[in-house]
C-alpha positions as CSV (number, residue, x, y, z in Angstrom):
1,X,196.0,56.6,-27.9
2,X,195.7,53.2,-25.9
3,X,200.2,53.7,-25.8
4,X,199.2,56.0,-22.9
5,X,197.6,53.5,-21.1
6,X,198.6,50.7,-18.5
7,X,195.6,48.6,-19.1
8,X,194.0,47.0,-22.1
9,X,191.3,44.9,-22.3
10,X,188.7,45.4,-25.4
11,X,187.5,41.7,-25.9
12,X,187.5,38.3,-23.4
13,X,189.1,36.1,-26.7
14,X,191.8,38.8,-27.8
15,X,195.7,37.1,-27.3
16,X,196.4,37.3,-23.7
17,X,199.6,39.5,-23.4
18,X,199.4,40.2,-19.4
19,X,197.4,38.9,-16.4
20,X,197.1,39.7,-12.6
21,X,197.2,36.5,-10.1
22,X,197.7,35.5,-6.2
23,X,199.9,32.6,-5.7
24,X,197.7,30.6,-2.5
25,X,199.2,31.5,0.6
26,X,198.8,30.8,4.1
27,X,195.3,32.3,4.2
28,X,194.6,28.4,3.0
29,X,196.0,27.4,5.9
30,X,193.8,28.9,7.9
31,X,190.6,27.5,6.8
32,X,189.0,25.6,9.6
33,X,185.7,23.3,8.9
34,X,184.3,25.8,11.4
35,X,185.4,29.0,9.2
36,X,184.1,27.4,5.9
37,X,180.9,29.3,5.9
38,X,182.1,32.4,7.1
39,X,184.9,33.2,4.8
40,X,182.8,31.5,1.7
41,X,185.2,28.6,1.0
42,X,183.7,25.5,0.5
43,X,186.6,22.8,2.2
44,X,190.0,23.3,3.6
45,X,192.6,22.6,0.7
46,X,195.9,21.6,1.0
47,X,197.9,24.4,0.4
48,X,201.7,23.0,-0.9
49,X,199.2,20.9,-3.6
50,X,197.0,24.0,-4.4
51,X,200.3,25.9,-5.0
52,X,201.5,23.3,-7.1
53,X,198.6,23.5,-9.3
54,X,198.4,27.3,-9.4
55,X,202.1,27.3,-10.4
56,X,201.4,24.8,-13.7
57,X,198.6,27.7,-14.3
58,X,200.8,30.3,-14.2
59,X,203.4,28.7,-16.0
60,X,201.1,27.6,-18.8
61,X,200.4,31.3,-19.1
62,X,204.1,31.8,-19.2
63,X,204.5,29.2,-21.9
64,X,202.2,30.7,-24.1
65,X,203.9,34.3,-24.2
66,X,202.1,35.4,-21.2
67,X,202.9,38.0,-18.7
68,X,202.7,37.0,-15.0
69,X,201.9,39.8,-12.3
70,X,201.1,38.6,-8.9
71,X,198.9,41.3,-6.7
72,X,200.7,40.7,-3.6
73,X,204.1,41.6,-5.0
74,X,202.7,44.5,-6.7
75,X,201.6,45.9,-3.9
76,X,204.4,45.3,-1.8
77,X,206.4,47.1,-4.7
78,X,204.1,49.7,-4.1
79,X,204.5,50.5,-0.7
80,X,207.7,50.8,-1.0
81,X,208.5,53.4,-3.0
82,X,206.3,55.9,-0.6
83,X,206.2,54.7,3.9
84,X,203.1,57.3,3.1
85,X,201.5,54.2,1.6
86,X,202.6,51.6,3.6
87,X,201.4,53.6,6.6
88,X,197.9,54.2,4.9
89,X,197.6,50.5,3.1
90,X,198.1,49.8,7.0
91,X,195.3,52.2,8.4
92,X,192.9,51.0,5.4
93,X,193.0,47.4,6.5
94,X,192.7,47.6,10.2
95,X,189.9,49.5,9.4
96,X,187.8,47.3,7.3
97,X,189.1,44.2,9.2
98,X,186.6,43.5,11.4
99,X,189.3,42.9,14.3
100,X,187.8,43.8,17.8
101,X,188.8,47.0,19.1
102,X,190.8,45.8,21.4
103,X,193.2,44.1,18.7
104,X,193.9,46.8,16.7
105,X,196.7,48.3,18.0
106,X,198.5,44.5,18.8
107,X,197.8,43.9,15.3
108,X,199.5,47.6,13.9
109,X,202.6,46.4,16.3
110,X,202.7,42.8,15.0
111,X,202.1,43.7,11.3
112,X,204.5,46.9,11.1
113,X,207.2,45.4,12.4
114,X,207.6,43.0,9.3
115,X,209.2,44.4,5.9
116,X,206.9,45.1,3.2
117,X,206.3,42.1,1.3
118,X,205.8,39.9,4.6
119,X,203.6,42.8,5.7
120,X,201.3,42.3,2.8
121,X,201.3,38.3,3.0
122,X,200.5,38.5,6.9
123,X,197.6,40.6,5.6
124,X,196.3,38.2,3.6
125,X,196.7,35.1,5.6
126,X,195.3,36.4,8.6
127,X,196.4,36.4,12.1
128,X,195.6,33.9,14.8
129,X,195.0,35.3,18.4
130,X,198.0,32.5,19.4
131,X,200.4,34.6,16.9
132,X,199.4,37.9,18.2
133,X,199.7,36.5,22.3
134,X,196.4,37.8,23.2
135,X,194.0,35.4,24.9
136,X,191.4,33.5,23.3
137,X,188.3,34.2,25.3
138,X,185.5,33.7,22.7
139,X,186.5,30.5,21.1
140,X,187.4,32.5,17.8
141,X,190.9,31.4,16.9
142,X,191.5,34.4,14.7
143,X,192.1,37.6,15.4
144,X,191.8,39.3,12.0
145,X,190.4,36.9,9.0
146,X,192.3,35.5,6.4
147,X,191.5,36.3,2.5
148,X,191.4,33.0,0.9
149,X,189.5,34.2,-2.1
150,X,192.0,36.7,-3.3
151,X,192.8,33.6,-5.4
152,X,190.3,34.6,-7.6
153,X,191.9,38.2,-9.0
154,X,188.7,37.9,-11.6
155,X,186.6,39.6,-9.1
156,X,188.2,42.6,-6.8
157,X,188.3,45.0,-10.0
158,X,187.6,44.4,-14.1
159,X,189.8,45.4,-16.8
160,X,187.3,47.3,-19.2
161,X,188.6,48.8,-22.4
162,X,191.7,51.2,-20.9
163,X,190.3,51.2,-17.5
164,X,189.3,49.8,-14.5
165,X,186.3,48.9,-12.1
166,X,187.2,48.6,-8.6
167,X,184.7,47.1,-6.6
168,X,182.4,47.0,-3.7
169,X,182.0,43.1,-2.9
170,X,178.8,41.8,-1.8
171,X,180.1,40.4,1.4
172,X,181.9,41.9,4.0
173,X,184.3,39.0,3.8
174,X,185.7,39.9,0.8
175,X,185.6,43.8,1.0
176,X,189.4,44.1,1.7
177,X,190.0,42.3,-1.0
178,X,189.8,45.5,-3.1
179,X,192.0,47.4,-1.1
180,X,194.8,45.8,-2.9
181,X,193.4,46.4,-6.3
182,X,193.1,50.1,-5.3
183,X,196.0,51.1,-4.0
184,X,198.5,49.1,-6.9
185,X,196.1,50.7,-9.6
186,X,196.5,54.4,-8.5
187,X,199.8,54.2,-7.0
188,X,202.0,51.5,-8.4
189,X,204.7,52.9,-11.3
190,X,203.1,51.1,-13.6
191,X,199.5,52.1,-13.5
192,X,199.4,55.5,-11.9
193,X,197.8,57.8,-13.7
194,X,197.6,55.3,-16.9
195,X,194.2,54.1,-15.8
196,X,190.9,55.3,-15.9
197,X,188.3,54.4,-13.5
198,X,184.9,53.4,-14.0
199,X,184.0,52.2,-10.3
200,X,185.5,53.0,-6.9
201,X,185.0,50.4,-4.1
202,X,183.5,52.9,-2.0
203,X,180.5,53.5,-4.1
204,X,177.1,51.9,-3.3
205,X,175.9,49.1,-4.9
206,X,177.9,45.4,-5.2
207,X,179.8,44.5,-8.2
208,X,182.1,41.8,-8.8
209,X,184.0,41.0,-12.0
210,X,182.9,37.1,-12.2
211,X,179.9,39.2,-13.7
212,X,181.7,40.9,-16.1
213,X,182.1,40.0,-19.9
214,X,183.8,42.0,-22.4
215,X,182.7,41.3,-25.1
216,X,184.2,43.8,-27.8
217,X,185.1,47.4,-28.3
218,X,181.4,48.4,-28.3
219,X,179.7,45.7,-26.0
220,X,179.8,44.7,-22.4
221,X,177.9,42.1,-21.2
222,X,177.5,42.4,-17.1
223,X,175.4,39.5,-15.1
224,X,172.8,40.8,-12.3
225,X,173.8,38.0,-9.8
226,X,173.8,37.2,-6.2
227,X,176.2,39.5,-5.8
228,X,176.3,42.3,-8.7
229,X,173.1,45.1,-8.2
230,X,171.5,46.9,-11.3
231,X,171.9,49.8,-9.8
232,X,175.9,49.4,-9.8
233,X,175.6,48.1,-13.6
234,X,174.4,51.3,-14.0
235,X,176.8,53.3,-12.9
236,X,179.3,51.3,-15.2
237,X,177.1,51.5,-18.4
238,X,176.7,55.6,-18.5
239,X,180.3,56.0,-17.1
240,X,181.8,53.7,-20.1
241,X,179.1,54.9,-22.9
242,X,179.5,58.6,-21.9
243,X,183.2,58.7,-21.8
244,X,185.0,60.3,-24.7
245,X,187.9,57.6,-24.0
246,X,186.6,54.4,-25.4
247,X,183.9,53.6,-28.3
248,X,181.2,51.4,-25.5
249,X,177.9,51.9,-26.9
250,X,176.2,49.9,-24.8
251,X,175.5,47.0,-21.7
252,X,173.8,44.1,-22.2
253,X,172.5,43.0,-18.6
254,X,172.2,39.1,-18.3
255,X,170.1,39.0,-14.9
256,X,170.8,35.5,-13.3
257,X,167.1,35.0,-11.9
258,X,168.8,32.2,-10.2
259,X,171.2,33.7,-7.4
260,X,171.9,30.7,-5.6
261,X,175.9,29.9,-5.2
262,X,176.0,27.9,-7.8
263,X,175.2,31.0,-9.9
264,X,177.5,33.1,-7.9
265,X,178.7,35.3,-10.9
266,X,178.0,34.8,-14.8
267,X,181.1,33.5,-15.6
268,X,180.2,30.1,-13.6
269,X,177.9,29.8,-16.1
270,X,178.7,31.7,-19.4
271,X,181.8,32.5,-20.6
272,X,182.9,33.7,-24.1
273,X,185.7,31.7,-25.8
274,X,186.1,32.6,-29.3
275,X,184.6,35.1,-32.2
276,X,181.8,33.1,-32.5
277,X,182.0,30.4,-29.5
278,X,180.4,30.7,-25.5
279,X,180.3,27.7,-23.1
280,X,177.4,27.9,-20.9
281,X,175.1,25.9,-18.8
282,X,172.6,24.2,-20.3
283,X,170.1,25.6,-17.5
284,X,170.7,29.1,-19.3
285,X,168.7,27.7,-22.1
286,X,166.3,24.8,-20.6
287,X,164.9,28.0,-18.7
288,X,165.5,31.0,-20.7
289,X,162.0,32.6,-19.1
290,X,164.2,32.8,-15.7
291,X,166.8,34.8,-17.2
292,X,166.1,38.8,-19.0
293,X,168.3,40.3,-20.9
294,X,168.5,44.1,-20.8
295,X,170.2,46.4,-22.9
296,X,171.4,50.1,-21.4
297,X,172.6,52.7,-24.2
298,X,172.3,55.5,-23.7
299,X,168.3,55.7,-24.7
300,X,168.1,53.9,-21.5
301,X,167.3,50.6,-20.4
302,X,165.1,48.4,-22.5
303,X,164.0,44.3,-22.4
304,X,165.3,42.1,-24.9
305,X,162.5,39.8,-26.2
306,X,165.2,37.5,-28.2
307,X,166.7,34.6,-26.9
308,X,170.6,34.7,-25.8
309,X,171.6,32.5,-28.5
310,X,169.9,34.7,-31.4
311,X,170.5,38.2,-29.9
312,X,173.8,37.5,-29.3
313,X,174.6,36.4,-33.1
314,X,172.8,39.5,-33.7
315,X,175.2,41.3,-32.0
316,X,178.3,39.7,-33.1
317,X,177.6,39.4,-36.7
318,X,177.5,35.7,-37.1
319,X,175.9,32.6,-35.8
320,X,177.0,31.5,-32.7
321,X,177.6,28.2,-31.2
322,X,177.5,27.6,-27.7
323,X,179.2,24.7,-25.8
324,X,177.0,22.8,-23.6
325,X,179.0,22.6,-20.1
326,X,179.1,18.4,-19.4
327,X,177.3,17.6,-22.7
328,X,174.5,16.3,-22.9
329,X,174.3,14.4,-19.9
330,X,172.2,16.2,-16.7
331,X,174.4,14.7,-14.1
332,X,177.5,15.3,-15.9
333,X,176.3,18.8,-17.0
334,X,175.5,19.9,-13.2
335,X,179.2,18.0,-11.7
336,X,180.8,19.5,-14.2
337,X,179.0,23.0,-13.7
338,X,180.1,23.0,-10.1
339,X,183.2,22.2,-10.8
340,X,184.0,25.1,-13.1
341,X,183.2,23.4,-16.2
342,X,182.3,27.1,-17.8
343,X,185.3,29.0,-16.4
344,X,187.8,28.8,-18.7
345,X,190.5,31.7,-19.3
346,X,190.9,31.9,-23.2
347,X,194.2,33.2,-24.2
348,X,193.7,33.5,-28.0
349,X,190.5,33.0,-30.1
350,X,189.6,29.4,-29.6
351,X,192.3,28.5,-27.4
352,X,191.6,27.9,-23.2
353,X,192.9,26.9,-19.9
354,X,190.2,24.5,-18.1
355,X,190.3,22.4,-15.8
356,X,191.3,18.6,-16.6
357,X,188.2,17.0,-13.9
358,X,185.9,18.4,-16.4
359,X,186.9,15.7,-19.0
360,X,182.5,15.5,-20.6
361,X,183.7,19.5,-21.4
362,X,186.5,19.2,-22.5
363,X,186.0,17.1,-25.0
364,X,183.1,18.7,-26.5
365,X,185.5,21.9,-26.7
366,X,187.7,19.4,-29.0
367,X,185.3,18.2,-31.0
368,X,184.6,22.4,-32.1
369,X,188.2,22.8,-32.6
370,X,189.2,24.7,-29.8
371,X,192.6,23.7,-28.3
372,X,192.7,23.1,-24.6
373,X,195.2,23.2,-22.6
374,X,194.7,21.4,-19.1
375,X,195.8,22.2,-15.6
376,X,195.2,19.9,-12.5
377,X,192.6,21.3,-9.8
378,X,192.1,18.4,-7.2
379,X,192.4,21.6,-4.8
380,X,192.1,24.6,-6.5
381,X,188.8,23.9,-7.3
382,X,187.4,23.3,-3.7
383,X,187.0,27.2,-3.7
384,X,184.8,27.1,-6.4
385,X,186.3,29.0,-8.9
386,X,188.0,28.0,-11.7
387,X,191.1,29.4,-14.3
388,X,188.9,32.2,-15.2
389,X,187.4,33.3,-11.5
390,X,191.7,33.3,-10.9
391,X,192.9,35.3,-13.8
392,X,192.8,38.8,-14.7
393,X,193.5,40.1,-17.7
394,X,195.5,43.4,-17.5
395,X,196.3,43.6,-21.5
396,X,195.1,41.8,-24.3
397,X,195.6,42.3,-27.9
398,X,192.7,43.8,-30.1
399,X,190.8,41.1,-32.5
C-alpha cells in the first residue's frame, strides 16, 4: 500500500532515502542587528560561508545514498506547470506578508515580473523599500520581511507515517513559511494526491515539527513547547489513531514545562538516534518533575507516572541508553546544548550528522558506537538550529 504514496516516514532512525532542504539565500543577507529580534535569528551570518557549510550537509547526505530536494525549487517546479498557481502562491503571500497596504501592489509588480524560480527566491529573501523605489519614511528598511528560518525545513510541516502535517507556526514571522510546504505537497507531480494530511496551516492551535518525533509505526512522540499547543497535539493524535491508513496507536506528549528558547522545540533537547539510543539534555532528567508525559490513545489522555528513561524502554522493548548532550560537564552540557548538541539527523540506526563545535558530544556518541559524521557550523549554527532543525525527511526505509 505505502507504493501509492509520495511520502514515508514510520521511524526517526530508519535509512534516510530522501530529505527536503533550503539552500541559505539572500534572506541571510538581510539580517540587520536591528531585525534580529524580530525575525527570531540570533546574529547576522555570513551567507557565502553559511552556504558553504550547508552544501558539505547536503552533500554528506548525497554521499551516503541520500536524495536531495530543495523546497524552493520544488515550488518553483510547481508553479510552473499551472500560471493558476503562480498567480495564487502570489495572492497567498502578499496576503500573510505583513507589507503595508500601500506596498502591495509595488510588490505584485516587482515580484511578477521575475520568472518563476527568481519569483520564489525574491519571496524568501525579502524586499527592501530601496529595491521596490518607494520611500523610506518609517525607518524600516524592508518592505516585506525576509524568511531566514526556512533553513530549518524540520518545522513548516512533519512527515508522519504516509502523510503530512502542515503547520500553523507560533509566530507570525514564520507563518509563510508554510505556504511553501502547502502548495508543493498538494500540487507538485510528485506529491499530489499521494499524501495524506493530518494538519492544515489554517487550523487553530500552533505546531511545529522541531516537536515532532516519530518514533515507530505505532508511536509518536510530540513536545508541548513554546511553540506547539495541546490542543493541536490533539488534533494530530485522533486524526493519525483513527485513520484506517496507518497502524498509530497512540501519542506520547513530552510537555517541555520549560518554554524558554532554549527549549524552543523538543528536538533541541531530545532526539532519537538509534533502536535503543536518544541524546538529550541532561536538564530532562536533573528535573524530571518539570516535565509530564502524557499518553493520548484513543481511551483519551492519561499521565504517565514513569520516568522517560523507563517508560520509554517500556515502549520500545529494550533498555535504553541515553546520550548525555556535553557529558558530564554543566558548562559543557549547557554550550553544547545551545549550540545544537542534541540535533543530530540520523540517517541509519546509529549513524548521525552533528555538528563538529560539539566535540564533549560527539565523542560520547563514539564511545556508544555510533558513527558520526561531522559538518562545519561556524554560521549555520547562529540560527539556532542544527542538522536536524534543517532536514526533513520525506522517505525513509522501515526498521
Amino acid at each position: 500500500m505505502k507504493d501509492k504514496y509520495a511520502i514515508n516516514v514510520y521511524s526517526e532512525i530508519g535509512t534516510l532515502k530522501s530529505v527536503m532542504l533550503h539552500r541559505p539565500g539572500d534572506e541571510l543577507s538581510n539580517l540587520t542587528p536591528d531585525l534580529l529580534e524580530r525575525l527570531l535569528f540570533d546574529d547576522t551570518p555570513d551567507l557565502p560561508i553559511a552556504q558553504q557549510e550547508h552544501d558539505e550537509l547536503a552533500k554528506v547526505l548525497r554521499d551516503n545514498g541520500v536524495e536531495v530536494l530543495y523546497i524552493e525549487k520544488m515550488v518553483a517546479e510547481t508553479i510552473a506547470q499551472d500560471k493558476n498557481l503562480r498567480t495564487d502562491l502570489l495572492d497567498r503571500f502578499l496576503k500573510e506578508s505583513g507589507a503595508k497596504p500601500e506596498h502591495i501592489e509595488p510588490l505584485r509588480k516587482y515580484l511578477d515580473k521575475l520568472s518563476d524560480q527568481d519569483m520564489v527566491n525574491k519571496m524568501i529573501a525579502g524586499v527592501t523599500k530601496y529595491e521596490l523605489g518607494v520611500e523610506n519614511t518609517d525607518g524600516y528598511p524592508l518592505a516585506m520581511d525576509p524568511l531566514p528560518n526556512l533553513l530549518f525545513q524540520r518545522d513548516p510541516f512533519a512527515s508522519v507515517g504516509n502523510g503530512a502535517t502542515v503547520h500553523q507556526m507560533f509566530t507570525v514571522t514564520r507563518r509563510r513559511e508554510t505556504i511553501f510546504a502547502d502548495l508543493v505537497l498538494h500540487h507538485h507531480p510528485r506529491f499530489k494526491d499521494k499524501v495524506n494530511f493530518w494538519y492544515d496551516r489554517n487550523e487553530e492551535g500552533s505546531i511545529e515539527g522541531g516537536d515532532v518525533l516519530v518514533l515507530n509505526h505505532k508511536t509518536l512522540i510530540i513536545g508541548a513547547s513554546q511553540r506547539t499547543s495541546i490542543d493541536a497535539i490533539k488534533k494530530v493524535a485522533k486524526r493519525v489513531i483513527e485513520s484506517p491508513e496507518i497502524s498509530y496507536e497512540k501519542v506520547i506528549v513530552f510537555d517541555l514545562k520549560t518554554k524558554n528558547r532554549a527549549f524552543m522545540h523538543l528536538d533541541t533537547v531530545f532526539t532519537n538516534i538509534d533502536y535503543d539510543k536518544f541524546i538529550a539534555h541532561p536538564l530532562i532528567f536533573d528535573n524530571m518533575s518539570e516535565f509530564k508525559l502524557y499518553e493520548i490513545s484513543k481511551d483519551g489522555m492519561t499521565e504517565i507516572n514513569k520516568q522517560l528513561d523507563e517508560y520509554l524502554s517500556d515502549v520500545v522493548g529494550k533498555k535504553i541508553h541515553i546520550v548525555k548532550c556535553g557529558g558530564e560537564d554543566p558548562i559543557a552540557q549547557a554550550r553544547e546544548q545551545w549550540n545544537d548538541g542534541t540535533n543530530v539527523i540520523t540517517i541509519k540506526p546509529g549513524e548521525v550528522i552533528a555538528y563538529n563545535r560539539n566535540h564533549i558530544t560527539i565523542a560520547e556518541l563514539k564511545k556508544l558506537g555510533v558513527k558520526v559524521h561531522v559538518i562545519h557550523s561556524a554560521e549555520l549554527s547562529r540560527g539556532r538550529g542544527g542538522p536536524r532543525c534543517m532536514t526533513m525527511p520525506i522517505w525513509r526505509e522501515d526498521i
